[in-house]
C-alpha positions in Angstrom: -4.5 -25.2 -2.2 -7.4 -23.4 -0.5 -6.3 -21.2 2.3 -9.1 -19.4 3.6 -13.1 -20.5 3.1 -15.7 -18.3 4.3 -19.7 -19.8 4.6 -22.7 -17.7 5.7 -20.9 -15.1 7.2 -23.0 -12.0 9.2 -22.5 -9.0 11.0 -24.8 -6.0 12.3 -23.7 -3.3 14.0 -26.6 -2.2 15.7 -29.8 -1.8 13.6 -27.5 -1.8 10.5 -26.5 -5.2 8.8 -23.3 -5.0 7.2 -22.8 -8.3 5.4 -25.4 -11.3 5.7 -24.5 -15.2 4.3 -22.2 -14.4 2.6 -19.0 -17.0 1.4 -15.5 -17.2 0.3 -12.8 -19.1 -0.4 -9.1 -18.0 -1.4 -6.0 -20.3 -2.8 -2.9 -19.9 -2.4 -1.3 -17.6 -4.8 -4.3 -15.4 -5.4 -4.1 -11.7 -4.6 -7.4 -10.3 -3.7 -8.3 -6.9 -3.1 -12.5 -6.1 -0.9 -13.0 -2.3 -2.3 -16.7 -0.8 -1.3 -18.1 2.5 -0.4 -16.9 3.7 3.4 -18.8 2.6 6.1 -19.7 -1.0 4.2 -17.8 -3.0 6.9 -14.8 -3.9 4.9 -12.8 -3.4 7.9 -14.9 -5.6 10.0 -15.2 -8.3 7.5 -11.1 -8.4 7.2 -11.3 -8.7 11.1 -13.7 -11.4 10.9 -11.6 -13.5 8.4 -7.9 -12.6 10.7 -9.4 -14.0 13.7 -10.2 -10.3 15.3 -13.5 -11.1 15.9 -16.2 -13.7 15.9 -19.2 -13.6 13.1 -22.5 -14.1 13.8 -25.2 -16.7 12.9 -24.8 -20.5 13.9 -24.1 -21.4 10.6 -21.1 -19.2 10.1 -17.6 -20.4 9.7 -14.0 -18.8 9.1 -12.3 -21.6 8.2 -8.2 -21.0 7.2 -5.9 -23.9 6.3 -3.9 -25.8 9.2 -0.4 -25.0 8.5 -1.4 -21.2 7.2 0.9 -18.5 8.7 -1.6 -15.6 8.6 -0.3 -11.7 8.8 -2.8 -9.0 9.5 -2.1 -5.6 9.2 -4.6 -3.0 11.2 -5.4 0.3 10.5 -4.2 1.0 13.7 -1.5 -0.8 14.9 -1.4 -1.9 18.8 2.0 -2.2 19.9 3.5 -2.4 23.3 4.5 1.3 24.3 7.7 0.4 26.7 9.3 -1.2 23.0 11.8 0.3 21.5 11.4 0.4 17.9 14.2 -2.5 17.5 12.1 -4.5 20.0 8.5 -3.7 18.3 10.3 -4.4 14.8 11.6 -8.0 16.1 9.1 -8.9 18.2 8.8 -12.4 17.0 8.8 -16.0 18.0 11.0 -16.6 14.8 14.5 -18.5 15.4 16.9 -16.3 13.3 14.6 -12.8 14.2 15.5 -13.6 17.9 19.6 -14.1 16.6 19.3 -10.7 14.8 16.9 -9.0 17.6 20.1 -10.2 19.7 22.8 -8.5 17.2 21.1 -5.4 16.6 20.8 -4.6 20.3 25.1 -5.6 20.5 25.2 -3.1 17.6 23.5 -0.6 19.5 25.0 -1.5 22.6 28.4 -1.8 21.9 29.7 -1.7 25.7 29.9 -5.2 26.3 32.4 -7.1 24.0 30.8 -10.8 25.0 27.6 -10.0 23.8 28.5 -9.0 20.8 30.9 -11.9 20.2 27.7 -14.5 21.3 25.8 -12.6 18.9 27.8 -12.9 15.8 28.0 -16.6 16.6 24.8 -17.2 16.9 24.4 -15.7 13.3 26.8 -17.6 11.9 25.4 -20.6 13.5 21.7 -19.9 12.0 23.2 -18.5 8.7 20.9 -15.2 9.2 23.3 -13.0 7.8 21.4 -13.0 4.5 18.4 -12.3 6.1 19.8 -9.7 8.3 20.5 -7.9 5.2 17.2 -8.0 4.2 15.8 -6.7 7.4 18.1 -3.6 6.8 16.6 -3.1 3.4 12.6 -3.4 4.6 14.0 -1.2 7.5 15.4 1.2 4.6 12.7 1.4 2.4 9.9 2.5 4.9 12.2 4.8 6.6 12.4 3.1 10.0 15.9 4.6 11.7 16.0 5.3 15.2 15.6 2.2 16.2 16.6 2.6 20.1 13.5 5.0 19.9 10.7 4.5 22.2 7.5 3.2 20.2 5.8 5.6 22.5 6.7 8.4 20.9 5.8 7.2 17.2 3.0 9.2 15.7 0.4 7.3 13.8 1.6 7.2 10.3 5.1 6.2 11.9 3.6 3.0 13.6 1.4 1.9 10.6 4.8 2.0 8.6 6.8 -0.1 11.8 3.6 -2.4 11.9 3.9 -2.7 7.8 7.4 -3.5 8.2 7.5 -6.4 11.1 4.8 -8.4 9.0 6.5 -8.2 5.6 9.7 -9.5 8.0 7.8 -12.1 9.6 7.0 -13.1 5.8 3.8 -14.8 6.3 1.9 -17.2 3.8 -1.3 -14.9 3.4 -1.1 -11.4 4.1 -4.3 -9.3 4.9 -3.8 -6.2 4.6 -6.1 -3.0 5.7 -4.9 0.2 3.4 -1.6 -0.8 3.2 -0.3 2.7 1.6 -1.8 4.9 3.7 1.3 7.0 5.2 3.6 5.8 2.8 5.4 8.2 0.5 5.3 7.6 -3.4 8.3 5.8 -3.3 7.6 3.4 -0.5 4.8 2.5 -2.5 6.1 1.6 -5.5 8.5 -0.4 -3.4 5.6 -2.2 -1.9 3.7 -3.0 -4.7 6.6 -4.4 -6.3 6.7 -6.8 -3.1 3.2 -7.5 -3.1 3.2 -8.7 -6.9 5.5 -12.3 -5.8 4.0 -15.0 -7.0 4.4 -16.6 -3.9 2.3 -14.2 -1.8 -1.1 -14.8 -1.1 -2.9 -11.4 -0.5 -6.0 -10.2 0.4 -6.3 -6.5 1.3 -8.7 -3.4 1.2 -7.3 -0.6 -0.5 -8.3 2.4 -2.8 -4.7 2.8 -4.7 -6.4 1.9 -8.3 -2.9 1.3 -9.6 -2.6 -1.3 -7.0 -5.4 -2.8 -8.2 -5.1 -2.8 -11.9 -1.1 -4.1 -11.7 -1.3 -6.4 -8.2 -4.5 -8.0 -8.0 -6.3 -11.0 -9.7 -9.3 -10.8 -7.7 -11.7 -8.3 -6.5 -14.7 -8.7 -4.4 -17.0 -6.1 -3.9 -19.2 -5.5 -0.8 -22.4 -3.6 -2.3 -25.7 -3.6 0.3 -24.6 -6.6 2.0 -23.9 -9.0 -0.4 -20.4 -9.6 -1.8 -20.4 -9.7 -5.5 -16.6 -11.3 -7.3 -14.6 -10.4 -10.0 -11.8 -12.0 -11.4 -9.1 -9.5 -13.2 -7.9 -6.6 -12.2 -9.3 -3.3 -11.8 -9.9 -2.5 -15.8 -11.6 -5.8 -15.5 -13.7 -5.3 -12.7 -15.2 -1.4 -14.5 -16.1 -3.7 -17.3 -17.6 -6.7 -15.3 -19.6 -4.2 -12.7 -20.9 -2.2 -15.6 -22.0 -5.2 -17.0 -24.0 -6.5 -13.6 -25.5 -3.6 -13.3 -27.0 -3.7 -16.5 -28.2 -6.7 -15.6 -29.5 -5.7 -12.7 -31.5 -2.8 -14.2 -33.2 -5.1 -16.9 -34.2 -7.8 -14.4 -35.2 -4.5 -11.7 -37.7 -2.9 -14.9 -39.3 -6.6 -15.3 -39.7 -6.9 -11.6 -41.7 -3.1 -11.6 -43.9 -4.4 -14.5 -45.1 -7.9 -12.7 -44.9 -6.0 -9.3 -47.7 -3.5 -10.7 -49.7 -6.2 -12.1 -49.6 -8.3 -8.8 -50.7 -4.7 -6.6 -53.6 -4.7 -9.0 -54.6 -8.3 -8.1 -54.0 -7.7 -4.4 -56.4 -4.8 -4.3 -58.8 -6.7 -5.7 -59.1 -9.4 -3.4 -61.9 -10.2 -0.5 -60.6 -10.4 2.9 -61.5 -13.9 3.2 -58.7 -15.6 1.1 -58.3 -19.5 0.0 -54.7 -21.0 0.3 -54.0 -20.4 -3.3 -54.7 -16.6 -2.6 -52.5 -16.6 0.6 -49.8 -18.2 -0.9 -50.0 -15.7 -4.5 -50.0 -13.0 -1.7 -47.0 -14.4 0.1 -44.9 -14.7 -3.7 -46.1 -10.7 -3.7 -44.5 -9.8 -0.5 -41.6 -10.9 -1.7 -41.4 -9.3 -4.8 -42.3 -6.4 -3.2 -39.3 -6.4 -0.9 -37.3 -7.1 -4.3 -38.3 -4.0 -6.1 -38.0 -2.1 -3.1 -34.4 -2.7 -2.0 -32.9 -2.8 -5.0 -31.6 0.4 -5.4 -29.6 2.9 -8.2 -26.0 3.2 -7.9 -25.8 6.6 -5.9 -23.5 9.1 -6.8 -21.5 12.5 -5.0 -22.5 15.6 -7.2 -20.8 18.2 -6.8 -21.2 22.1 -8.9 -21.0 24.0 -6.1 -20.0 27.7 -7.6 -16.7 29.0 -6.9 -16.3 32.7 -6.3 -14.5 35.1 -9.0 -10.6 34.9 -9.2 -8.9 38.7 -9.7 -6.1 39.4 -12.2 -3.3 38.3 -9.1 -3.7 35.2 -7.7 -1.1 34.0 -5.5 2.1 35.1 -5.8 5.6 34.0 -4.4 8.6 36.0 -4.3 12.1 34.5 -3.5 10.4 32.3 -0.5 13.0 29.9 1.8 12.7 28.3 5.3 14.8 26.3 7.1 14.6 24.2 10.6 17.9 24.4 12.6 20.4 23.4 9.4 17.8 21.6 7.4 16.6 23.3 4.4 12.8 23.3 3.4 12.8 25.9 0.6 15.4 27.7 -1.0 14.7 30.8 -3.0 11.5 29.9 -4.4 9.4 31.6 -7.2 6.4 31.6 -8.8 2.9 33.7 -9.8 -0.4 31.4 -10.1 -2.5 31.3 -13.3 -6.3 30.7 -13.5 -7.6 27.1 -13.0 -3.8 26.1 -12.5 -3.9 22.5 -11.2 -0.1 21.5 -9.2 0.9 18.4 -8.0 3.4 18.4 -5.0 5.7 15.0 -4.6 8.4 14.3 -2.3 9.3 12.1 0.4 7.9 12.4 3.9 9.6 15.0 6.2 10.6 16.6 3.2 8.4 20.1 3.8 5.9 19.7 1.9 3.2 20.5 4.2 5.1 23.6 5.9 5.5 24.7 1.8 1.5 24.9 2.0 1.4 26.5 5.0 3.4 29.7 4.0 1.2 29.8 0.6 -1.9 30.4 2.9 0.4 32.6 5.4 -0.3 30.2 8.4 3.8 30.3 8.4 5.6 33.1 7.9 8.6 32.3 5.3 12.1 33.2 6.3 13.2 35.1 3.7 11.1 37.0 0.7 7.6 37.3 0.7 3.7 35.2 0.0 1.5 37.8 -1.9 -2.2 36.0 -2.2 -5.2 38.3 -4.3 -7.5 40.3 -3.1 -10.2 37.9 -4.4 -8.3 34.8 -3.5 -10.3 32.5 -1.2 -8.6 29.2 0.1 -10.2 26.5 0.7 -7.8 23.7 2.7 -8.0 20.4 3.1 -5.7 19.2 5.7 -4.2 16.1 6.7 -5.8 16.0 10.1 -8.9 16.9 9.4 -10.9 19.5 10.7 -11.7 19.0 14.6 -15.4 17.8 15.2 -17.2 17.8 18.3 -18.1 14.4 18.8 -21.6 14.7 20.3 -22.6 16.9 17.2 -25.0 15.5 14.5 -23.7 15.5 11.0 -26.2 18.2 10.1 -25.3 20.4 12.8 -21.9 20.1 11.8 -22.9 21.2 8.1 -25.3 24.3 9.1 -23.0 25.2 11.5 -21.1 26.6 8.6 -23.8 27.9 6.2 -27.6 27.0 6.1 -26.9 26.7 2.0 -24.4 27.5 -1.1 -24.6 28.9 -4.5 -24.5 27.1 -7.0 -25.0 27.6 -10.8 -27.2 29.7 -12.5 -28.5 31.3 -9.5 -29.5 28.6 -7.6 -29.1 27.3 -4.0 -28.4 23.9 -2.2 -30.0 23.6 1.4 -27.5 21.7 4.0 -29.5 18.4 4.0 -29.4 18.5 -0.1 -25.8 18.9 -0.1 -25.2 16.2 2.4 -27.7 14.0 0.5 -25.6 14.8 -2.7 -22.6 13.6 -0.6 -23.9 9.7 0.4 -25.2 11.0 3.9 -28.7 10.1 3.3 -31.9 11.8 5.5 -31.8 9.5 7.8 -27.9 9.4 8.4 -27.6 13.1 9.3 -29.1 12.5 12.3 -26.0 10.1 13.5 -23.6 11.7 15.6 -20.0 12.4 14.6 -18.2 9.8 17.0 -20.3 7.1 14.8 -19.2 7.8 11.4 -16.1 5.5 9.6 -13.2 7.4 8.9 -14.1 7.4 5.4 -16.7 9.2 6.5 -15.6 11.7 8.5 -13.0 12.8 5.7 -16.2 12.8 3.4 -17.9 15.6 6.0 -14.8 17.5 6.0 -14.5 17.9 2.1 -17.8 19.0 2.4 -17.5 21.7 5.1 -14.3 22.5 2.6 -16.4 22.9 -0.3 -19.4 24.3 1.6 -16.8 28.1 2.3 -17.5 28.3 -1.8 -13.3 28.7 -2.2 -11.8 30.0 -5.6 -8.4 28.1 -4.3 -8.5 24.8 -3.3 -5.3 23.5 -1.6 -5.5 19.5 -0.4 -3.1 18.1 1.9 -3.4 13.9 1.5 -7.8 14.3 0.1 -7.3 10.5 -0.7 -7.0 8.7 2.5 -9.4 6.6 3.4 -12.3 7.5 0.2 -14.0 5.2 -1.5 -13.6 4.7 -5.0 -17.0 6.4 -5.8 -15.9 9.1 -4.2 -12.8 9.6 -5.8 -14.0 9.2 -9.1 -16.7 12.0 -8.6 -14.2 14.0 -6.7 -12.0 13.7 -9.4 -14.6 15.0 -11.8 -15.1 17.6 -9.4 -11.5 18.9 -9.8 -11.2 18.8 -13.4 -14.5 21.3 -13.7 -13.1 23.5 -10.5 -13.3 26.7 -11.9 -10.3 27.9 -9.6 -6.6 26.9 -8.8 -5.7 23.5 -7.0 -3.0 22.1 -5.1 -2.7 18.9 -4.8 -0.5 16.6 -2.1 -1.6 13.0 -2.7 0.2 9.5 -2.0 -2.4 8.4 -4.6 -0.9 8.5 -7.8 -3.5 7.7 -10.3 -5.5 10.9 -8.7 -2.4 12.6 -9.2 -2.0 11.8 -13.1 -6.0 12.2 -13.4 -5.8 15.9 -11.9 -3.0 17.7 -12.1 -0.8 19.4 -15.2 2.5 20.2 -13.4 4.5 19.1 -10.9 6.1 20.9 -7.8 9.2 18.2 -7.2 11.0 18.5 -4.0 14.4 17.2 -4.0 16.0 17.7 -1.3 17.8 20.6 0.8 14.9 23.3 -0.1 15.2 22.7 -4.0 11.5 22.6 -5.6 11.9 21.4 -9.4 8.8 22.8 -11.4 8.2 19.6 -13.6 5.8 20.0 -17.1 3.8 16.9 -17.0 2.1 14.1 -14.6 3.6 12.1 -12.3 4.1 8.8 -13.7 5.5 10.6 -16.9 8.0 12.3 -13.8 8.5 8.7 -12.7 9.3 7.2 -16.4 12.1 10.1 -16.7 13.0 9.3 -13.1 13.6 5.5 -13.9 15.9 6.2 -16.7 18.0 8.9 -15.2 18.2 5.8 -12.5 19.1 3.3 -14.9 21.5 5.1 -16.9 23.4 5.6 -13.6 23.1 2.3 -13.0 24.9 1.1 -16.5 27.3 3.9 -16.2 28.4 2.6 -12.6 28.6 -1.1 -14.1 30.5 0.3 -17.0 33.2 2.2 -14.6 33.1 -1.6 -12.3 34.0 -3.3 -15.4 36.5 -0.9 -16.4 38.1 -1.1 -13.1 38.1 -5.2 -13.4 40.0 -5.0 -16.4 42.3 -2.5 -15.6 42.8 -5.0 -12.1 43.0 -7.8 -14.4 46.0 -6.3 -16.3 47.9 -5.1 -13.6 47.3 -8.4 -12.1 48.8 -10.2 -15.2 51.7 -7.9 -15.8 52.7 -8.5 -12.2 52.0 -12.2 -12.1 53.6 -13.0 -15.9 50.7 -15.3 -15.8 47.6 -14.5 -19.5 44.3 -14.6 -17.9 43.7 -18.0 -19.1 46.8 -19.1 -17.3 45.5 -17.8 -14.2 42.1 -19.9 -14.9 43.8 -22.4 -15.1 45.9 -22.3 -12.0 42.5 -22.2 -10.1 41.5 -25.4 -11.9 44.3 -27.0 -10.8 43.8 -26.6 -7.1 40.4 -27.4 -7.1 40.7 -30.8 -8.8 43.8 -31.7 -7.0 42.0 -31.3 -3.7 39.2 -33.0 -5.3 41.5 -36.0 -6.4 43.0 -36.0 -2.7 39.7 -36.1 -1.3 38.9 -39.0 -3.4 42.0 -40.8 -2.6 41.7 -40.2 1.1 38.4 -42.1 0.8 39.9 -45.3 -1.0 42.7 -45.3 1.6 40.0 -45.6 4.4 37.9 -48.3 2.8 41.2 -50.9 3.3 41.0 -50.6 7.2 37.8 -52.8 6.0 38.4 -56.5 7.0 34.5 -57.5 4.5 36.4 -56.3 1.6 37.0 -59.6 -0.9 40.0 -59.5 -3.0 38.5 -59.0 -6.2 37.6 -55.1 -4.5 41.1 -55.3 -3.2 42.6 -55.1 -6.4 39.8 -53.1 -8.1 40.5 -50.0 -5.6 44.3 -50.8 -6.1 44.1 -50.0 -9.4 42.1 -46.8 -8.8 44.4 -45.8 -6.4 47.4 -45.8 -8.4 45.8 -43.7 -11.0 45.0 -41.5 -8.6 48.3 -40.7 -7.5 49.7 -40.7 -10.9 46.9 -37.7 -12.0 47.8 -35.7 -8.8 51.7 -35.7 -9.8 50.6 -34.7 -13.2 48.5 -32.1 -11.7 50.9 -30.7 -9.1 53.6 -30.5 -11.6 51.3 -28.3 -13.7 50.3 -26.5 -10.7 54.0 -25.9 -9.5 55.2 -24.2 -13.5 52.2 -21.8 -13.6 52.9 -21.1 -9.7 56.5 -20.3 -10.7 55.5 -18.1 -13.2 53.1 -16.0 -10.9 
């Protein structure tokens, strides 16, 4: 079944054209992930296909299946700021939401005894018990609690998780989704691509978790200069098939060079005065012309900016702890950094892991034991918020603002407009001010103005968000050539097994576990510590059974197969009495002929004769018990 069709599709935003003609379809089933460098439009384009706005050209139609429930998930979720989070949460037109929207307040609210008594009825009258229960668990798993909480006072990341959890709730046929794991920790992200990989669900979503794409999706459309380009497989796939297109396009590009030379030789040649034949040669030119001149080659970050020289002591800490009121961020923690040292930092959100990095630079002063950092030590950090730009600036001023040019290799300099050509912000695109750029973007320019202090010590709080996957890849190349430490805290884990060679594990109440090894080889461990609970707890459950079970048969005198039995019993002599009570009720019938008569006659006396058989039975073994 075809749930969404796209045909001839545009949008501009101002002189720049996005996307132009292009067309989709989607069936039901299919998970489908848009990836594309930042500031492409795949934002707008998922707006234009969830109804968010209108395309352009009169030929253009978003066209999505009658009886299609659609669910759209922003990047920046609008919600009503009066709602509490129970209110935002259940904010649905849904029968048995509105029951349990009506519970959870009673539960909340436990004043009034007849509201809660109304409300349980009305669950047991929709039979949304079950799905109660599965609210709790969404509810769980992203870490929505306070629910009487005011939306209000949510920060961004907490909305995007409340806004992620109402529409997997709401469970809709085709889910679009908009960078679904941004603000989720590791584990909510494991949870959710575990969700997302249903059969049942129809997905189509932008996102630059690669794992995502190589283990959810079947489907990947690219949006390159416009023009949307599909390939079906995953993301393994999709390397192969894109390599392949573009060599392609490079053989087809070379043979449109030779013939465009040859044709500029022709064109030079001719009179001013042309015939038809000549115009319409000239006219085929033109348009080869415009062929070989857009067409261009895959552009790429480079990045070998120098770092300075590290000294013998690097970064240094001694017995560290810090605590807020009674909760624990670090306990007693130790360690001395070695050259090029390369740490990953996981934990859940709230955790500390943020706070940690702050009393490694000394922006926090620890509460206990002491931070010594090198004399030669320069950090360079990366923060989750970004680095605060002045809206009216250009992107150039922002960049020279900070240096006029780096060092690199070998002696040699890079000029601020090199360096931001080298980072995708071409001549003409440094001249845009800072309130234009994507968010992709933005977090692009701040790397840069990162990179562009020439720091021995790079520390990256959450690099990941909202980068393109040419970005990452080159950044990721970056890292592994850094000639200086790194610190990595990432949501993204196949960054995280790319780049780093240990692990800084926090596990709760200010204990950091120094793990050898990547983080999916963390989770693999994790998983079977998990599971081998999991059997030893079903082990101890069975035991406990059979250890009932005998004390329940030395009590009752009944064998287990006795007490089987006994069940049996009552179940088929309720089902023989059923069965009887029906026969009785078809002789107040005055249309029955006697031939029925004595047909049910006979049934009915076998009947009765089974349940004395029965009930005897029934009434030893209940003896025995």
């Amino acid at each position: 079944m075809n749930y969404l069709s796209l045909e001839n599709v545009t949008k501009t935003y101002g002189e720049k054209v996005l996307f132009q003609n292009i067309s989709l379809q989607i069936s039901k089933g299919q998970k489908v992930a848009l990836v594309a460098q930042n500031g492409s439009g795949k934002t707008t384009l998922l707006r234009v296909i969830a109804g968010q706005e209108a395309p352009e050209g009169e030929a253009a139609k978003v066209m999505a299946y009658r009886d299609v429930r659609i669910g759209y998930l922003d990047q920046e979720p609008d919600f009503f700021e009066g709602h509490t989070v129970l209110e935002a949460v259940l904010d649905s037109d849904n029968d048995i939401i509105q029951a349990i929207r009506r519970y959870e307040h009673a539960m909340l609210f436990p004043g009034q005894a007849e509201n809660m008594q109304k409300a349980i009825t009305e669950m047991d009258d929709l039979k949304a018990w079950d799905f109660e229960a599965r609210i709790q668990e969404i509810l769980t798993k992203l870490e929505i609690h306070d629910l009487d909480k005011l939306v209000s006072t949510l920060s961004g990341g907490q909305k995007k998780r409340l806004a992620l959890a109402k529409l997997i709730i709401e469970e809709p046929d085709f889910l679009i989704l908009d960078e679904p794991t941004n603000h989720l920790d590791l584990d909510m992200i494991e949870w959710l691509e575990e969700y997302l990989q249903q059969p049942n669900l129809t997905l189509l979503m932008v996102t630059h978790d690669r794992y995502f794409l190589e283990r959810v999706c079947d489907l990947i459309l690219e949006l390159d200069n416009g023009q949307l380009y599909k390939y079906t497989g995953n993301y393994s796939e999709f390397l192969y098939k894109k390599a392949t297109r573009h060599d392609t396009e490079n053989a087809e590009l070379e043979k449109s060079k030779k013939l465009f030379n040859k044709e500029l030789e022709w064109v030079k040649r001719q009179p001013k005065a042309r015939s038809t034949k000549a115009k319409s040669r000239v006219d085929a030119f033109e348009g080869l012309k415009e062929k070989v001149s857009g067409k261009q080659e895959n552009k790429e970050v480079q990045i070998d900016i120098k770092g300075q020289r590290m000294g013998k002591k690097i970064l240094e800490a001694h017995n560290i702890s810090k605590s807020f009121d009674d909760k624990k961020i670090v306990e007693s923690f130790s360690y001395k950094f070695r050259k090029k040292e390369r740490v990953g930092i996981v934990g859940p959100n709230g955790v500390g892991k943020t706070t940690f990095l702050k009393m490694l630079t000394q922006e926090l002063r620890p509460d206990g034991g002491k931070v010594v950092i090198g004399d030669n030590t320069v950090f360079g950090y990366y923060t989750q918020d970004g680095i605060q730009l002045k809206e009216d600036k250009r992107v150039i001023d922002v960049v020279q603002d900070i240096a006029e040019y780096i060092p690199l290799e070998k002696g040699q300099k890079l000029t601020a407009p090199q360096l931001l050509e080298r980072f995708l912000f071409s001549r003409k695109q440094q001249q845009v001010y800072v309130s234009k750029l994507s968010g992709g973007e933005r977090r692009r320019l701040h790397l840069l103005c990162i990179l562009m202090q020439n720091p021995n010590f790079l520390i990256l709080d959450e690099p990941t968000n909202d980068l393109d996957i040419l970005t990452l890849n080159v950044l990721e190349d970056f890292l592994m050539e850094f000639p200086g430490c790194v610190i990595i805290v990432t949501h993204d884990r196949y960054f995280m097994d790319k780049i780093v060679e240990h692990l800084f594990v926090f596990e709760g109440e200010g204990h950091i576990r120094d793990f050898n090894g990547v983080y999916s080889d963390y989770r693999e461990i994790q998983k079977e510590r998990e599971r081998e609970q999991r059997r030893e707890e079903r082990a101890e459950q069975q035991k406990g059974r059979e250890q009932q079970q005998a004390q329940e048969q030395k009590s009752s005198g009944l064998s287990q197969e006795e007490r089987k039995e006994l069940k049996r019993l009552e179940k088929q002599i309720l089902q023989l009495e059923e069965r009887r009570q029906k026969i009785t009720e078809q002789f107040n019938s005055t249309s029955l002929s006697p031939e029925k008569i004595t047909e049910l006659s006979k049934e009915l006396a076998a009947l009765k004769d089974e349940v004395e058989e029965k009930e005897m039975r029934w009434m030893e073994l209940a003896e025995l018990a």
